[in-house]
DRENDO-301544 format. One line per 8 residues: number of its first residue (from 1); their letters; for each residue x, y, z of C-alpha. Coordinates in steps of 0.001 Angstrom, whole numbers, plus 500000, padded with zeros to 6 digits. Layout:
NUM) A) X Y Z | ...
//
This chain:
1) XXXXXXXX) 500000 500000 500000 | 501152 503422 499027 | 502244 506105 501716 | 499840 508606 501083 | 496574 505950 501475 | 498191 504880 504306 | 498527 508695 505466 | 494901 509140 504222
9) XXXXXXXX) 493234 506494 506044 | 495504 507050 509301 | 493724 510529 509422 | 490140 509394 508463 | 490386 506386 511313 | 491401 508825 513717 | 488157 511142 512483 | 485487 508081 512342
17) XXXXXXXX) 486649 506776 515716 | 485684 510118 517406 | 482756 511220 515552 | 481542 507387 516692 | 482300 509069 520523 | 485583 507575 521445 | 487412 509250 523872 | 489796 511427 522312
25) XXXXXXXX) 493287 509759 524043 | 491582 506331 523012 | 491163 507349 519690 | 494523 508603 519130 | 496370 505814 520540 | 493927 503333 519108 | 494689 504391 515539 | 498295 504677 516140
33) XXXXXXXX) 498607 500659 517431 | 496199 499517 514830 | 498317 500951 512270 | 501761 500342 513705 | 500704 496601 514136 | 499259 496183 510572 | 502296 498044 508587 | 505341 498871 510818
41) XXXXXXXX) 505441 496453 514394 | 508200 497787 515628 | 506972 501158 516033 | 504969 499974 518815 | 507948 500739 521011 | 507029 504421 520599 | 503880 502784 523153 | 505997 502344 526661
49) XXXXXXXX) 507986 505564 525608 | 505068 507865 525344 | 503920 506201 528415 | 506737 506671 530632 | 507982 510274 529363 | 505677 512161 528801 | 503957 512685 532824 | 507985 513400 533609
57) XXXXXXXX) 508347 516945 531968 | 508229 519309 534148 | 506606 522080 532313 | 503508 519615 532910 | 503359 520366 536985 | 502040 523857 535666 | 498864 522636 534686 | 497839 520887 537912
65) XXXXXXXX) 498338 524127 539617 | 497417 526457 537854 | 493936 524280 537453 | 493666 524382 540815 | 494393 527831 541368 | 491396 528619 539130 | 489080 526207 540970 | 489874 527793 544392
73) XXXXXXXX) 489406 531177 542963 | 485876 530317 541569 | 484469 528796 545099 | 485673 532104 546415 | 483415 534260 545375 | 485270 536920 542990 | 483097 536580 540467 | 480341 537818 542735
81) XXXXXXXX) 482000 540536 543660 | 483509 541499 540873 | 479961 541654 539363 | 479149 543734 541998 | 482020 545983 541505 | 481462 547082 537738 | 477676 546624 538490 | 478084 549748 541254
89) XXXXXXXX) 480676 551286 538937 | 479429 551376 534950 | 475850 549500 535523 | 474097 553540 535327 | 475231 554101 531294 | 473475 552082 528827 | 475495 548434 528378 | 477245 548691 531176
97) XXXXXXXX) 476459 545155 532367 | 477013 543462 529666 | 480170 545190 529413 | 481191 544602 533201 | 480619 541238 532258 | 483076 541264 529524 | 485366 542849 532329 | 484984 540263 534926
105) XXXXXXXX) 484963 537366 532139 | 488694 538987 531233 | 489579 538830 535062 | 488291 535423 535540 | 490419 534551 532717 | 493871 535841 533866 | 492962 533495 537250 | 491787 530163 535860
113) XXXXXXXX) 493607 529729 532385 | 490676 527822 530716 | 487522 528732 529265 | 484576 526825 531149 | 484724 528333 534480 | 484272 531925 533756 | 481653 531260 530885 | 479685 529065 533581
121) XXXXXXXX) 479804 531198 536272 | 478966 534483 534487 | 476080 532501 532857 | 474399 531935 536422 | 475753 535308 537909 | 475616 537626 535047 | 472365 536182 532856 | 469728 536667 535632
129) XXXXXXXX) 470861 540355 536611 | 470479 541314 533146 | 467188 540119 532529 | 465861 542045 535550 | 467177 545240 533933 | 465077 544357 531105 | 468633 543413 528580 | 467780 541520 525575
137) XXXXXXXX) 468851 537972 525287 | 471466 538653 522285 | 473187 540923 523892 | 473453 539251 527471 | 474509 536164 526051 | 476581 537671 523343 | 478721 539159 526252 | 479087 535749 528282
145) XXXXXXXX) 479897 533805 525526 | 483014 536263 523790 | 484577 537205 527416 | 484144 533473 528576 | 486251 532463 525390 | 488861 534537 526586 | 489721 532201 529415 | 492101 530023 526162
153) XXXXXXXX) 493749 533108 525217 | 494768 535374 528419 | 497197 534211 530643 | 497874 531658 532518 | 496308 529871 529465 | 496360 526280 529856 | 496784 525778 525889 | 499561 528270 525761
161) XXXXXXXX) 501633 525462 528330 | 500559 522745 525951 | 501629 524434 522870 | 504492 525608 524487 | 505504 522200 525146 | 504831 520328 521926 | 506479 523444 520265 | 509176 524335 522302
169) XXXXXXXX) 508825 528025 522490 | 508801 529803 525999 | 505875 529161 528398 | 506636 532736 529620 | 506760 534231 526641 | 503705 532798 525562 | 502219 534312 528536 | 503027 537566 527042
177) XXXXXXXX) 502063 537182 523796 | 498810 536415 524682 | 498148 539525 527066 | 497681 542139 524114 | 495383 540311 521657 | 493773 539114 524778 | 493011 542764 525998 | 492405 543812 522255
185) XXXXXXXX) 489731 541470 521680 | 487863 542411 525059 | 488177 545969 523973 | 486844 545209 520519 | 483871 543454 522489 | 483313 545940 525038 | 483574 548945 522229 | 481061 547117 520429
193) XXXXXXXX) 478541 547128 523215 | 479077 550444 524167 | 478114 551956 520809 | 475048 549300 520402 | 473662 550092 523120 | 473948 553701 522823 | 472377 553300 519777 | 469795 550971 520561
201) XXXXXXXX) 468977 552243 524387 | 466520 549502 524785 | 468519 546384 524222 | 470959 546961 527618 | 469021 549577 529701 | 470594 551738 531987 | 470264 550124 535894 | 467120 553194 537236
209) XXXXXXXX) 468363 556313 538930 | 466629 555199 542512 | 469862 552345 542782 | 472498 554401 542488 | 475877 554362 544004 | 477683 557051 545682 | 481597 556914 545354 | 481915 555420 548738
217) XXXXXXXX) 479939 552775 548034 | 481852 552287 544642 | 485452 552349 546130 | 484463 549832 548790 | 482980 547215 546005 | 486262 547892 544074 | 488500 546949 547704 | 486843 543999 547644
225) XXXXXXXX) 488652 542495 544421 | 491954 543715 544652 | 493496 540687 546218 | 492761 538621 543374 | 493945 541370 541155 | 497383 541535 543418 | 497594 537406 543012 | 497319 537885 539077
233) XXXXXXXX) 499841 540451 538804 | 502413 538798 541281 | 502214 535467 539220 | 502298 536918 536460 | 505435 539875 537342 | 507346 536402 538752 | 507246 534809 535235 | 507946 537843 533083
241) XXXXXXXX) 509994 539321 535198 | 512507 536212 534801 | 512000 535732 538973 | 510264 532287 539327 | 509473 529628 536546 | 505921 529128 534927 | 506052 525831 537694 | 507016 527585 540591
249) XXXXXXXX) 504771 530849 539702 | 502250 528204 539089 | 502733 526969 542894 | 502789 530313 544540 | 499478 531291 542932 | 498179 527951 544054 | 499205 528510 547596 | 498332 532708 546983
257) XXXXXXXX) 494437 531091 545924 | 494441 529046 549057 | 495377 532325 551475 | 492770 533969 550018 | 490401 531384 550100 | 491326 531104 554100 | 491489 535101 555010 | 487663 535559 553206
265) XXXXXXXX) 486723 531961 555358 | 485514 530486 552456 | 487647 527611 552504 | 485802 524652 553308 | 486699 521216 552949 | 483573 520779 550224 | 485497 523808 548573 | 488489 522012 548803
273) XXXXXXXX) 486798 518558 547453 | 485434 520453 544747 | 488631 522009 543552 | 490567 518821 543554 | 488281 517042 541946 | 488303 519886 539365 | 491907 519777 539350 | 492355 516079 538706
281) XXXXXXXX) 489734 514995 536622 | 490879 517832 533931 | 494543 517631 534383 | 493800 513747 533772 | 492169 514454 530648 | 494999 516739 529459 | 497139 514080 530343 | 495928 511098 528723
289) XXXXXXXX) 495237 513086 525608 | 499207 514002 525589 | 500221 510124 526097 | 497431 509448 523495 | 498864 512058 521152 | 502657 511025 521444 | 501499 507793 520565 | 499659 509008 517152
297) XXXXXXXX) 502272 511081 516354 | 505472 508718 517055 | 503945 506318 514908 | 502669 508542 512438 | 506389 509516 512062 | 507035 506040 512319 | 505595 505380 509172 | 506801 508024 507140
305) XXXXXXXX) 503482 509952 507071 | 505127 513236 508218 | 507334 513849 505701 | 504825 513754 502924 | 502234 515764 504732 | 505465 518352 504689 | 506064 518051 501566 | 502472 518204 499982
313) XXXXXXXX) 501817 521417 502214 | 504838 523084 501454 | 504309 522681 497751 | 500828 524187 498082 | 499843 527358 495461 | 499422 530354 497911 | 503019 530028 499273 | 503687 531051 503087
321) XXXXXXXX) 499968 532855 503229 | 498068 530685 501711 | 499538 528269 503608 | 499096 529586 506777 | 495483 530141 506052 | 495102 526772 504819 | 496266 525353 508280 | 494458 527921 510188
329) XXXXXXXX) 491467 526951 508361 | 491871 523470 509575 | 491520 524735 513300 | 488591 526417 512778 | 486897 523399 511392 | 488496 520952 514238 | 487245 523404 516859 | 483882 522941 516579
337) XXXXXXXX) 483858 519198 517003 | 487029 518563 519243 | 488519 520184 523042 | 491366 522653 522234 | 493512 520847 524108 | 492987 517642 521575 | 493558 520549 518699 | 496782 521451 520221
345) XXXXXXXX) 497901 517975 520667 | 497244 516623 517480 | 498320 519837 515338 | 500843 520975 517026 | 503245 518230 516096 | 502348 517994 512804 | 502544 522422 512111 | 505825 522641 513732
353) XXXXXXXX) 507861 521209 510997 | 505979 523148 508097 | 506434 526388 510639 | 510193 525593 510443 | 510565 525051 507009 | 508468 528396 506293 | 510468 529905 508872 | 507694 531194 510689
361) XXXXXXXX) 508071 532466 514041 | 506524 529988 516437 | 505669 532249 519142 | 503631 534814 516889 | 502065 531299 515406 | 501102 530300 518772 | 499293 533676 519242 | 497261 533264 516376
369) XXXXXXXX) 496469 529532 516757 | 494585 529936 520181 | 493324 532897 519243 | 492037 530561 516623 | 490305 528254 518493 | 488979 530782 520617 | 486662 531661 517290 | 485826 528144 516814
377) XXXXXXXX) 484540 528179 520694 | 482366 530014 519243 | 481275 528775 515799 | 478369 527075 515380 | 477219 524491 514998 | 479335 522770 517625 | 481135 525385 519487 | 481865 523982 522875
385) XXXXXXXX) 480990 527142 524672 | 477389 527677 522950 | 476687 524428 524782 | 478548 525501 528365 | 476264 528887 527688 | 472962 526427 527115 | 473645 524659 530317 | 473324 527346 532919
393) XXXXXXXX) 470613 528929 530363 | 466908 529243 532190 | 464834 526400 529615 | 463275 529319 527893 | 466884 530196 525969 | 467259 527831 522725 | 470235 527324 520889 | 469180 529209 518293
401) XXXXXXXX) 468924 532311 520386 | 472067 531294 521399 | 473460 530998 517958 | 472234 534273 516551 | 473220 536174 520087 | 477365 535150 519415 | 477566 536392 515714 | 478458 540249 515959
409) XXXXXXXX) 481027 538867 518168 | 482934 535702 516259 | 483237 538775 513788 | 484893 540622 516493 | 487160 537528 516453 | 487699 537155 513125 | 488628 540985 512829 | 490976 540296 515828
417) XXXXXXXX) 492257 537375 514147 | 492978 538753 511051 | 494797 541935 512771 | 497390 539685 514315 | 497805 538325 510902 | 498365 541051 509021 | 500259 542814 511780 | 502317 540028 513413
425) XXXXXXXX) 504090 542500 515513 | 501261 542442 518039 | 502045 538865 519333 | 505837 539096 520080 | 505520 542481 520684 | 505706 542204 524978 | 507872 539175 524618 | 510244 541341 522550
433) XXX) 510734 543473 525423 | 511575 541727 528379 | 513990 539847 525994
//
């Protein structure tokens, strides 16, 4: 049989098994033995080595803590009162929820480093306050769904660390690269409000003059969120500053989460369940996906499969844009069937040689491939954050409201997208200068 049937069928196995609702590490790995075992045997070695190196990097202890860093932080109330905070402080002009909620969505994000928690949480904080103010449904939901996608792009980003990994390009500077199209794209979304609403005074009413605030009132809700703001900034300083390691920044805002947790007595040991659990079953998941992509792609190497999926791209009309579109094309279809984290893992690998031969700078490609999948979080119809939205959703919200309520805003993406294309500056940009 012929290398590139071989190479065809290795991919559409791999695509049949999951759309049939295998686990994504089982279909990886599954396709890889069946494959080594039919045409090259002795690839199966690549098996035990996936299996014993890959929990031993070190880079991987981030995730763990980071997760659980997040988890803490959500059982410990910010959210609440950060709501409260921009609801005292912007909640009298026209919008102003929906745009405190793209605000608190962006802190929640620079505290958990993954998408679901702030999207679920701002969905069963953020929803119901709205609809007392009399907001319509597009725009509420609109404003959940783009800041909650933020969570993949702002840092600590879990999928940065994953890339990071498979690509070998700085955790840290990830981190930064992420910070400017991550603040860009909540400014695109907030501007975008703003204006609407003005506009259109009746789709995000103004909160009624008899609950206003006076400054007081204001500075005290703002007190009540800056430790959380002080843990961000401290993890965050440690890494870019070139003081502590993504692992051992990683730690301290683990232990920095449980102090807080502890001085606002809201640490209980259910809490404490809860964020373990958290913690483990998703740092699992990552986990088994990695062994299960290792697997895939030793084998897949194994075979020869790599080199003529090279080659073929590379030789591709278009030349480095087209490309570039090509593969970012790819993620945007893959993201609305399959976890980022499975995205990262299984394109990763397979980019990073094409990305060298192009000469492309990985970093800036990094930038733009979670920002990315952050649009396909979005896309429907399978956008794994329409369906988070759905779930904490009163049974009166369809997804077809919740469809039409995201599109002004995976055009916001797109725009986003295509300005750290065009403009690749704005990626390395930070990194640059604490190089």
């Amino acid at each position: 049989m012929s290398i590139e049937l071989i190479t065809f069928l290795y991919f559409v196995t791999l695509f049949l098994g999951l759309f049939l609702g295998l686990p994504v590490a089982l279909g990886l790995g599954g396709t890889a033995v069946i494959f080594a075992a039919i045409y090259e045997p002795r690839s199966l070695l690549a098996i035990p080595s996936a299996f014993f190196y890959t929990p031993w990097n070190q880079v991987l202890v981030t995730v763990p803590l980071f997760l659980f860093m997040g988890s803490l932080i959500r059982f410990s109330g910010i959210a609440e009162a950060a709501y409260d905070a921009v609801y005292k402080l912007i909640g009298h002009i026209h919008g102003g929820l929906a745009m405190g909620t793209v605000v608190v969505c962006t802190i929640f994000a620079a505290i958990t480093g993954i998408t679901p928690p702030a999207t679920i949480t701002m969905g069963q904080i953020a929803y119901p306050s709205m609809m007392k103010y009399k907001y319509k449904k597009a725009i509420a939901i609109g404003s959940i769904g783009s800041g909650g996608a933020l969570g993949a792009l702002i840092p600590p980003s879990v999928p940065f660390i994953f890339y990071g990994l498979l690509a070998k390009v700085s955790i840290g500077g990830l981190f930064l690269g992420g910070v400017l199209p991550g603040l860009m794209l909540a400014f695109f979304y907030i501007t975008y409000i703003g204006i609407r609403c003005k506009l259109q005074p009746h789709i995000g009413p103004a909160i009624p003059d008899d609950e206003q605030f006076s400054v007081g009132e204001k500075m005290r809700a703002l007190l009540n969120i800056w430790p959380f703001l002080v843990l961000i900034f401290m993890v965050l300083g440690a890494i870019w500053g070139g003081i502590a390691t993504p692992s051992e920044a990683a730690a301290f805002g683990a232990t920095g989460a449980l102090l807080i947790n502890i001085i606002y007595r809201k640490l209980t040991w259910q809490v404490l369940k809860n964020a373990l659990e958290t913690t483990i079953k998703l740092s699992g998941m990552g986990f088994w996906i990695l062994i299960g992509a290792n697997i895939y792609l030793n084998i897949f190497n194994s075979l020869g499969c790599q080199e003529l999926v090279t080659s073929m791209v590379l030789g591709m009309p278009g030349g480095e844009t087209g490309i570039l579109l090509m593969m970012m094309f790819i993620v945007l279809l893959l993201g609305m069937v399959m976890d980022d984290w499975a995205i990262i893992m299984l394109c990763t690998p397979l980019y990073v040689p094409i990305l060298n031969e192009l000469g492309v700078d990985k970093l800036w490609f990094g930038v733009l491939f979670i920002v990315n999948i952050q649009v396909a979080y979005l896309t429907p119809p399978f956008g794994f954050v329409l369906f988070w939205i759905k779930s904490v959703m009163p049974p009166d919200v369809t997804m077809g409201d919740i469809y039409r309520s995201v599109g002004p805003f995976i055009l916001l993406q797109l725009l986003g997208l295509a300005q750290i294309f065009i403009f690749p500056q704005i990626g390395p940009w930070l990194p640059s200068l604490m190089n």
